[in-house]
ROLUMZA-364392 format. One record per residue (C-alpha): x negated, y, z negated; residue number from 0. Coordinates in pm, 1 decimal, decimal comma. Layout:
! residues N
<<X; Y; Z>; NUM>
...
This chain:
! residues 290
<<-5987,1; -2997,0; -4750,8>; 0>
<<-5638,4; -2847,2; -4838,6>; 1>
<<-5391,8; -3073,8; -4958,2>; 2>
<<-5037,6; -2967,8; -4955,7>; 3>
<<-4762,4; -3178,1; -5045,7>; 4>
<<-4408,9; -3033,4; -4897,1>; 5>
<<-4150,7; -3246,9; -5011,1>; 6>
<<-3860,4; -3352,5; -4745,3>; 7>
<<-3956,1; -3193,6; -4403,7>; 8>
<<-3692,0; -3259,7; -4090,7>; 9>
<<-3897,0; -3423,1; -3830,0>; 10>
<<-3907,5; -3169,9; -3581,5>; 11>
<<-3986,5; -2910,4; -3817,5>; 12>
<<-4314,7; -3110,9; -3914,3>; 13>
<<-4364,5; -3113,0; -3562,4>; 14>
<<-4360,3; -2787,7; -3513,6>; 15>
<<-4588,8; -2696,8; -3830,0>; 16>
<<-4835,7; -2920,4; -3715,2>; 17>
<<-4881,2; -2754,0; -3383,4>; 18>
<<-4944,7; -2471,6; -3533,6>; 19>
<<-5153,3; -2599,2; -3777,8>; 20>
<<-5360,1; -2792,6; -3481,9>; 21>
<<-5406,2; -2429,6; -3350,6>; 22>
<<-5533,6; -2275,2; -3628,5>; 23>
<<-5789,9; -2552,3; -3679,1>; 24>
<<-5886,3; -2562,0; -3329,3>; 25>
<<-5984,9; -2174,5; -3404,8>; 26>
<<-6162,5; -2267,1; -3682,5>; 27>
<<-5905,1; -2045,8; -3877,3>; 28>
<<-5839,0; -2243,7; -4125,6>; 29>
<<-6014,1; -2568,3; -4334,2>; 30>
<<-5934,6; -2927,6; -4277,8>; 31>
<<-5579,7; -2952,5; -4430,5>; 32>
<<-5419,7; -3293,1; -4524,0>; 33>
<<-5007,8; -3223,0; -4538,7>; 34>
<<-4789,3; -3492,3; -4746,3>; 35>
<<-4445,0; -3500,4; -4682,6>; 36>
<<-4113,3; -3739,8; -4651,2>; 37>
<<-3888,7; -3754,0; -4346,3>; 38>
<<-3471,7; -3809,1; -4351,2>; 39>
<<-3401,0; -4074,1; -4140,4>; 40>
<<-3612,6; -4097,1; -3827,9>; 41>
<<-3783,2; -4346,5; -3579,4>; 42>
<<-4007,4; -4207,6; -3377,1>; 43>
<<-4149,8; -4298,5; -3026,8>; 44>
<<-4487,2; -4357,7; -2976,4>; 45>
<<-4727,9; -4382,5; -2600,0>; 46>
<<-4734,4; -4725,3; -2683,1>; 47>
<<-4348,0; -4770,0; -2682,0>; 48>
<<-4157,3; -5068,1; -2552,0>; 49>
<<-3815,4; -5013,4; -2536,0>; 50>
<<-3711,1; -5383,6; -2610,1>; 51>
<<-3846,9; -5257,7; -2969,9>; 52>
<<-3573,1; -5086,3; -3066,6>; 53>
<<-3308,0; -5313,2; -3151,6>; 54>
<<-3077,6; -5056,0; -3286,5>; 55>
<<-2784,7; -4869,6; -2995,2>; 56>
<<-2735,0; -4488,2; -2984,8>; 57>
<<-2380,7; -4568,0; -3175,4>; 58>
<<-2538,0; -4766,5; -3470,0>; 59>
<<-2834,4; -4480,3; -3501,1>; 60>
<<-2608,5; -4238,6; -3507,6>; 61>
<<-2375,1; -4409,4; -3785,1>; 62>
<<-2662,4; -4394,5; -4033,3>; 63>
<<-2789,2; -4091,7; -3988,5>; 64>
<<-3105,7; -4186,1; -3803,9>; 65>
<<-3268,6; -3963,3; -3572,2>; 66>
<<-3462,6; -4056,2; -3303,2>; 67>
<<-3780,0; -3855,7; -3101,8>; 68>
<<-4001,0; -3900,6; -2838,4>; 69>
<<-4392,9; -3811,4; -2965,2>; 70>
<<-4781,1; -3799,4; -2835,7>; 71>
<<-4910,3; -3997,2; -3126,6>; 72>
<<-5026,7; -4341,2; -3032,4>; 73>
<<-4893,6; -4692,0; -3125,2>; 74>
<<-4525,2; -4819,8; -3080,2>; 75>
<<-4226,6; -4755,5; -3270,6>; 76>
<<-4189,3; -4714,5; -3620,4>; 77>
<<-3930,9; -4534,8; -3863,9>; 78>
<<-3970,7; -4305,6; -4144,1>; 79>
<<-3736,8; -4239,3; -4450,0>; 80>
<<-3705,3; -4126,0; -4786,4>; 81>
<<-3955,3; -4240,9; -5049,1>; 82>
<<-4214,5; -4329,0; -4786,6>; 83>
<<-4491,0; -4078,2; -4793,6>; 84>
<<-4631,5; -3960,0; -4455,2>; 85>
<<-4950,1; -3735,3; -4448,8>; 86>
<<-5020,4; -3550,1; -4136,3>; 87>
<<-5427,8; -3491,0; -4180,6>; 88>
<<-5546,0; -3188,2; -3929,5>; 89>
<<-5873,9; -3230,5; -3901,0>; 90>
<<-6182,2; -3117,2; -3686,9>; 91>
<<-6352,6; -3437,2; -3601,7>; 92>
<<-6651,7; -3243,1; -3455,9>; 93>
<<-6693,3; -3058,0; -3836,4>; 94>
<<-6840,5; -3324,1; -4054,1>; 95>
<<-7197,8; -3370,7; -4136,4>; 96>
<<-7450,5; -3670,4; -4178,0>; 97>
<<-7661,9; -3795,8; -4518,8>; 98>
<<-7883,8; -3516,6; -4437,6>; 99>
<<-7650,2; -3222,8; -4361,3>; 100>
<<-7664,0; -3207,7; -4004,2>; 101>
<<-7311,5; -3129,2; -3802,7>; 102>
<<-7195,9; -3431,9; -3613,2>; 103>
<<-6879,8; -3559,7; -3456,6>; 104>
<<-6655,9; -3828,4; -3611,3>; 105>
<<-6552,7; -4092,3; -3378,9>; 106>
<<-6181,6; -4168,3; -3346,2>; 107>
<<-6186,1; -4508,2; -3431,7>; 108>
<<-6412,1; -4395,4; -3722,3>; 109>
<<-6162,7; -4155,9; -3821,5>; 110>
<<-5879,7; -4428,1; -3810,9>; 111>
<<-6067,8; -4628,4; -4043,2>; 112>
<<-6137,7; -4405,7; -4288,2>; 113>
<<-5744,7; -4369,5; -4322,5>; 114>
<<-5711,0; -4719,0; -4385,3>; 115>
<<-5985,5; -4721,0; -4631,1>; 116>
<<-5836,0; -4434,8; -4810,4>; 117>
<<-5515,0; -4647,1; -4851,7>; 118>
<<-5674,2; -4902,1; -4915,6>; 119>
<<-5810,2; -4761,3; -5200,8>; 120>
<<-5469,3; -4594,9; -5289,3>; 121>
<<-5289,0; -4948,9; -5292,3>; 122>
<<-5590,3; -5129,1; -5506,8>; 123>
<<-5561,5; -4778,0; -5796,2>; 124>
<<-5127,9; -4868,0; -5796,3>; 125>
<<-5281,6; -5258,8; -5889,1>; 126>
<<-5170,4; -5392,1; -5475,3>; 127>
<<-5442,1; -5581,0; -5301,1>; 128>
<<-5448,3; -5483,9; -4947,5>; 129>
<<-5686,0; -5544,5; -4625,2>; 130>
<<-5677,5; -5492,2; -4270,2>; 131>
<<-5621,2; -5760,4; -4033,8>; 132>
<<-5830,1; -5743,0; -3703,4>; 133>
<<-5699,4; -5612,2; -3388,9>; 134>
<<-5399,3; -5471,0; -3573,8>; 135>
<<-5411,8; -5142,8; -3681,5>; 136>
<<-5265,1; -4994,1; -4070,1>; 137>
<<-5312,4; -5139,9; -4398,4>; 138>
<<-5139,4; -5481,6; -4526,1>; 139>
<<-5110,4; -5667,9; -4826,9>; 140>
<<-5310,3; -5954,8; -4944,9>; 141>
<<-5230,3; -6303,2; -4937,1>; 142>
<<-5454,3; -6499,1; -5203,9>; 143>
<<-5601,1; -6842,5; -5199,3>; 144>
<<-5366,9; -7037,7; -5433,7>; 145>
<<-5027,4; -6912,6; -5215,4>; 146>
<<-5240,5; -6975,7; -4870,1>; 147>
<<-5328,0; -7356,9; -5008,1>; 148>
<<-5013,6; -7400,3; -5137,8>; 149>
<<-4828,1; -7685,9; -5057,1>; 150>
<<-4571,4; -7535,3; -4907,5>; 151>
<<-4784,2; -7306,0; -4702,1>; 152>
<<-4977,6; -7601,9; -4562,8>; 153>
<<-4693,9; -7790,5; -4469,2>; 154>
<<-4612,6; -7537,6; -4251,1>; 155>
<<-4282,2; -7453,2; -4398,7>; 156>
<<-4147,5; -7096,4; -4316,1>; 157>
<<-4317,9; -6790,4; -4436,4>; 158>
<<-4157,6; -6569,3; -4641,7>; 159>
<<-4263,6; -6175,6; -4734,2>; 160>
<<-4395,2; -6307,3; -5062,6>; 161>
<<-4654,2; -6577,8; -4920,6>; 162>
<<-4780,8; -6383,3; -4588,3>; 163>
<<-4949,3; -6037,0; -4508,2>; 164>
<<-4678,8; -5794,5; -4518,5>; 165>
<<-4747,3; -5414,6; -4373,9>; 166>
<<-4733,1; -5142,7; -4614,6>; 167>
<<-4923,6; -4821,4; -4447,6>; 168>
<<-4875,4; -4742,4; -4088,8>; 169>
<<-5103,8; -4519,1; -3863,8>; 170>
<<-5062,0; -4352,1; -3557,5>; 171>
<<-5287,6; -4028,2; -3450,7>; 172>
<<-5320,9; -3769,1; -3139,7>; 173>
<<-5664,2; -3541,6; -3089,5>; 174>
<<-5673,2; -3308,3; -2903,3>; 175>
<<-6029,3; -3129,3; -2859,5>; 176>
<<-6132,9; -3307,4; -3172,1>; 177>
<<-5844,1; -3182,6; -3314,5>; 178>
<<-5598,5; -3453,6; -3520,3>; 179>
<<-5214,7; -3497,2; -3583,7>; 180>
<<-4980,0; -3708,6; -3668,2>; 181>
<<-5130,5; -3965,1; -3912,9>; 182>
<<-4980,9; -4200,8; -4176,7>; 183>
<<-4704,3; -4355,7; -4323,1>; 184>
<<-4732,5; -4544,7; -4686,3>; 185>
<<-4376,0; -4702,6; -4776,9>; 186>
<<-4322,9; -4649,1; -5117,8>; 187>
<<-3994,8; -4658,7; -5275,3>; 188>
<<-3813,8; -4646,4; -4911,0>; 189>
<<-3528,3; -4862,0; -4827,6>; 190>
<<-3717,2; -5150,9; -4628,7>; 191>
<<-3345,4; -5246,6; -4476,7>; 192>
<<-3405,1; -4968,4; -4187,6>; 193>
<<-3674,9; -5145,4; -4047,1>; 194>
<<-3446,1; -5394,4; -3929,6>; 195>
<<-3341,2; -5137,3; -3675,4>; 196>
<<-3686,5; -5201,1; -3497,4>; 197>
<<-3962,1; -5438,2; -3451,6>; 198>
<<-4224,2; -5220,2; -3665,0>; 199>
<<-4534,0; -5136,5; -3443,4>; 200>
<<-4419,6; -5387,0; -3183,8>; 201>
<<-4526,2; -5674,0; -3367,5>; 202>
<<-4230,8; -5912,1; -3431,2>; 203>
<<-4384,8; -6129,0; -3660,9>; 204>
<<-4452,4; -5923,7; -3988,3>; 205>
<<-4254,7; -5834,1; -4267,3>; 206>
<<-4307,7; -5473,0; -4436,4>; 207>
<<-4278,0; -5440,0; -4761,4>; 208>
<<-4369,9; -5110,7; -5030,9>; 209>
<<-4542,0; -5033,1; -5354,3>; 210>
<<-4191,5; -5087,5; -5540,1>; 211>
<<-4122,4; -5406,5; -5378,0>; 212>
<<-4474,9; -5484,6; -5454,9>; 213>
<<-4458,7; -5452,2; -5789,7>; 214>
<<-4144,2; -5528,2; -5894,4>; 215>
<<-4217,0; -5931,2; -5724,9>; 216>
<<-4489,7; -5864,0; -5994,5>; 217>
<<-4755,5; -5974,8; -5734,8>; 218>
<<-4921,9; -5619,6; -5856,1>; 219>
<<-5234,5; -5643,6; -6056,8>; 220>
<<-5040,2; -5442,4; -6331,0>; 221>
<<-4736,2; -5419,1; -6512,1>; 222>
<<-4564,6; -5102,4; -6559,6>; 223>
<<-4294,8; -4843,9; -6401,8>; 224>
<<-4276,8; -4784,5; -6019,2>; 225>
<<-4505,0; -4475,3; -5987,9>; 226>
<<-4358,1; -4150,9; -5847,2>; 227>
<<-4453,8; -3961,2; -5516,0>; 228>
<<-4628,5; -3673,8; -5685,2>; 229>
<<-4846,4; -3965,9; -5834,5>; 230>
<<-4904,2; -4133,3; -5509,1>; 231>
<<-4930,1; -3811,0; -5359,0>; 232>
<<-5226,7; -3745,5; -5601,5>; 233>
<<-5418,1; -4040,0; -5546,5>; 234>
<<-5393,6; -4028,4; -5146,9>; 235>
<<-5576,5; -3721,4; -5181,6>; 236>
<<-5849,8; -3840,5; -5422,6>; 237>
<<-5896,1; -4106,6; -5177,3>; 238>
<<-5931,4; -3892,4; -4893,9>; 239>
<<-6154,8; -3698,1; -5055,1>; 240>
<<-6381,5; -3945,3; -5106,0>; 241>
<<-6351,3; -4120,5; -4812,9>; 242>
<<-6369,8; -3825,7; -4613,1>; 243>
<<-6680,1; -3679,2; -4823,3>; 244>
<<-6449,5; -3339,0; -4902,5>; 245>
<<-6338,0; -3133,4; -5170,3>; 246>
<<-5963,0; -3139,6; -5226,4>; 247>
<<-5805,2; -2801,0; -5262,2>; 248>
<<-5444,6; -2842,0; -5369,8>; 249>
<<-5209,6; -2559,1; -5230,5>; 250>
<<-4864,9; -2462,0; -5388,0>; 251>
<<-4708,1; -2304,6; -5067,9>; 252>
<<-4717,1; -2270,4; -4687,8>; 253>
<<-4777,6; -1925,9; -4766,1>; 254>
<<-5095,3; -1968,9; -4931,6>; 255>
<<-5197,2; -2188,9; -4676,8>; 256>
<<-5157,9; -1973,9; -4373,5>; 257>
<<-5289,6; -1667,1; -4571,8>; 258>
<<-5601,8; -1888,7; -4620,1>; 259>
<<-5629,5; -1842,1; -4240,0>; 260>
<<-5933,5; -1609,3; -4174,1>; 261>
<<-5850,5; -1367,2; -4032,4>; 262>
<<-5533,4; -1369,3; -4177,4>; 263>
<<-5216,7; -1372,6; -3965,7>; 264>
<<-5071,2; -1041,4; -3934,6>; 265>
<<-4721,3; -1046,3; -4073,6>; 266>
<<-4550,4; -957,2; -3695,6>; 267>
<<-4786,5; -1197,1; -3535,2>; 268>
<<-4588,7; -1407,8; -3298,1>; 269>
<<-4834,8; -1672,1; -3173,5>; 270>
<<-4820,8; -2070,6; -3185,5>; 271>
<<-5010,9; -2011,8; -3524,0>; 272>
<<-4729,6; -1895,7; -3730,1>; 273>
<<-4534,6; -2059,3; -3947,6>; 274>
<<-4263,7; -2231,8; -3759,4>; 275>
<<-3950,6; -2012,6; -3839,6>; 276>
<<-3734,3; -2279,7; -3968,5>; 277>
<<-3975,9; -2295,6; -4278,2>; 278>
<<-3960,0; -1978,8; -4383,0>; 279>
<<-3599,4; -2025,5; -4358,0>; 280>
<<-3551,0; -2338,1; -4561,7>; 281>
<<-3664,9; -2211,7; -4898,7>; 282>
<<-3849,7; -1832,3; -4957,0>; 283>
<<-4091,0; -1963,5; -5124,6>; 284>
<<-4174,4; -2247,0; -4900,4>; 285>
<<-4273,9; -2493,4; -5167,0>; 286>
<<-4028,5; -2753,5; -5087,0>; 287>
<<-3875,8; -2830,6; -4808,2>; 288>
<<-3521,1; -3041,1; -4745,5>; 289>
């Protein structure tokens, strides 16, 4: 599995990349590649969108900055920012094997779960209990026994973000011909205040919260300094790897990624599969992207 982590990609750039990632992989050109990234500003539109989710007009999006697009992943609405780290896994689904080495094909809901088990894991190494909750899809935090019996809770006085579930790792995929995109989103040192422009995922009744805000209302396992994207970065794709059953290959460019292609892309190749051109333009090296 190649892991690549790109740094601050506009969204329709990442869009872009991926298709032409997704066509590369459907060729068998290139491995299973997990991309990490961050996104300025941006909600994004999913088949499963509402349009009473959005509680933000055109003239207050476009005040802060926030863009907003139309895509083919599923699920609702949801926004992505700065310090949250989104991974865009293109992967074959037909290209994994059984105990015994035989090829078989990974399910999509299989494949859905495995992403929430490998931020699962993530969240539980950075000291944050998390779970799913059934019927919902993503990853949330963990309420435990003493603040559910509380009192309080039991009174039914209102719920706050510290004493109820609280999402922390969204997920929305496409396949196409057993091909994924799109993928995850794991708030980490984001400013939580843009949600407010939505109703996350549709579901009104949620807070979100991050591994900062996590930590810093000390309901973390341990004590210590907010860790960096690089770190998370890092232990997403341990987790994957094991969750996935792959070997992580970290890249340090685009470039070596697409010369990994076999056959390699001729240089004056203009096909779907190249690099989209606004990354080669954004840095020559095309290490990080902003």
């Amino acid at each position: 599995m190649n892991v690549l982590h790109l740094g601050l990609v506009d969204y329709e750039t990442a869009l872009k990349l991926q298709q032409s990632l997704v066509e590369l992989r459907k060729q068998d050109r290139i491995a299973d590649t997990l991309l990490l990234l961050e996104h300025p500003p941006v909600i994004t539109l999913g088949r499963n969108y509402k349009p009473e989710n959005l509680r933000a007009s055109a003239e207050e999006l476009a005040a802060r900055g926030v863009q907003i697009f139309e895509c083919n992943r599923g699920g609702d609405i949801t926004f992505h920012g700065p310090g949250q780290l989104v991974g865009y896994p293109i992967f074959n689904l037909r290209a994994f094997t059984d105990e015994h080495g035989n090829r078989k094909t990974l399910g999509a809901v299989d494949f859905v779960r495995r992403m929430e088990e490998a931020l699962i894991r993530t969240c539980g190494d950075l000291g944050i209990p998390t779970e799913r909750i059934k019927g919902l899809t993503g990853v949330w935090t963990t309420v435990d026994s003493q603040q559910a019996n509380s009192p309080r809770r039991r009174g039914g006085a209102e719920k706050n973000s510290a004493d109820q579930q609280a999402k922390i790792a969204a997920i929305g995929v496409h396949i196409s011909r057993a091909v994924t995109s799109h993928g995850f989103a794991l708030n980490v040192s984001n400013d939580l205040d843009y949600f407010n422009l939505i109703i996350p995922c549709g579901i009104p009744d949620k807070p979100v919260t991050s591994i900062e805000k996590e930590i810093r209302e000390k309901r973390a396992l341990r004590e210590g300094e907010i860790p960096t994207m690089q770190e998370v970065a890092h232990a997403i794709a341990r987790n994957f790897g094991r969750v996935f059953k792959k070997q992580t290959l970290w890249l340090e460019s685009l470039e070596d990624l697409f010369a990994s292609a076999n056959p390699p892309l001729p240089a004056n190749q203009d096909t779907p599969a190249r690099p989209p051109r606004e990354l080669e333009e954004l840095h020559e090296d095309r290490t990080f992207l902003a």
